[in-house]
N, C-alpha and C positions, 0 to 999 in steps of 0.2 A: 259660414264664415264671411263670405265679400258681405251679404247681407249686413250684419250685424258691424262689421268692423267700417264700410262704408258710412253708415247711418252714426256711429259713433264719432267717425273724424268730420262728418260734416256735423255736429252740433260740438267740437270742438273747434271747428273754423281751423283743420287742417288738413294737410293734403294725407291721403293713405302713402304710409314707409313703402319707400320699394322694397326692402326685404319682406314684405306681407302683402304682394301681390302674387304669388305662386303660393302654394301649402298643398299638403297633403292629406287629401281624405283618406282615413286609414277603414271605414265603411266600405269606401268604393274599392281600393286597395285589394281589402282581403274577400270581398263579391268576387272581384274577376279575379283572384289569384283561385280561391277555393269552389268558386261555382257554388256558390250560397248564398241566396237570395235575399232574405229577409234575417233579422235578429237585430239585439240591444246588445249594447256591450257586452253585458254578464251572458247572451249567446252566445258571442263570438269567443269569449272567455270556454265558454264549456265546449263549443264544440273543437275545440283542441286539446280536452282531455284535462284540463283545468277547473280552477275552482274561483271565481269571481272573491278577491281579496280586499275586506274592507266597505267601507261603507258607497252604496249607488249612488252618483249625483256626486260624489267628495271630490272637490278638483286634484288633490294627492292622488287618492286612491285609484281614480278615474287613471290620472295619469302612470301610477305604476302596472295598472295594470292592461293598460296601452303599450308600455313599453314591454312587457312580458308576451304580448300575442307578437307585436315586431320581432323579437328575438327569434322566436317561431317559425315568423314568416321569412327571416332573414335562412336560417338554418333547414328550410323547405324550401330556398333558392329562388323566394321572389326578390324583384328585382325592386326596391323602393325608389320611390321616385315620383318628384312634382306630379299631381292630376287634376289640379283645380287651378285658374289665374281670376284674376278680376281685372274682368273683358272691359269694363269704364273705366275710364283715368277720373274716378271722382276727386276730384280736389277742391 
């Protein structure tokens, strides 16, 4: 994310939003919430007894079913919350 979203506002010639200097890796998230190491989304999808809905790679789909492992993770009592900032003030 800082990768990507840095490199994009400097060939926009503008500074990165403060609200998109903290985000949440939901990767790292549910690693230390589950102690599971390794997977792609449609892993993390099954190993909670789900079924990866829709098409890989679809920014909807991707995101529903983002939002369907949070639920998950919210009702197994992890605690969600900022894990990533961007440590340069690229402007």
């Amino acid at each position: 994310m800082s990768q990507f979203l840095s490199t994009q506002c400097k060939l926009c010639s503008i500074s990165v939003p403060n609200f998109a200097r903290k985000w949440i890796n939901l990767r790292k998230l549910y690693r230390n919430f589950y102690k599971i190491y390794k997977g792609s989304l449609r892993d993390l999808v099954s190993n909670l007894g789900l079924q990866f809905e829709g098409t890989p790679h679809s920014g909807i789909d991707d995101a529903r079913n983002i939002t369907r492992i949070l639920q998950i993770m919210v009702r197994d009592g992890c605690e969600i919350k900022f894990n990533e900032e961007l440590l340069s003030l690229n402007k």
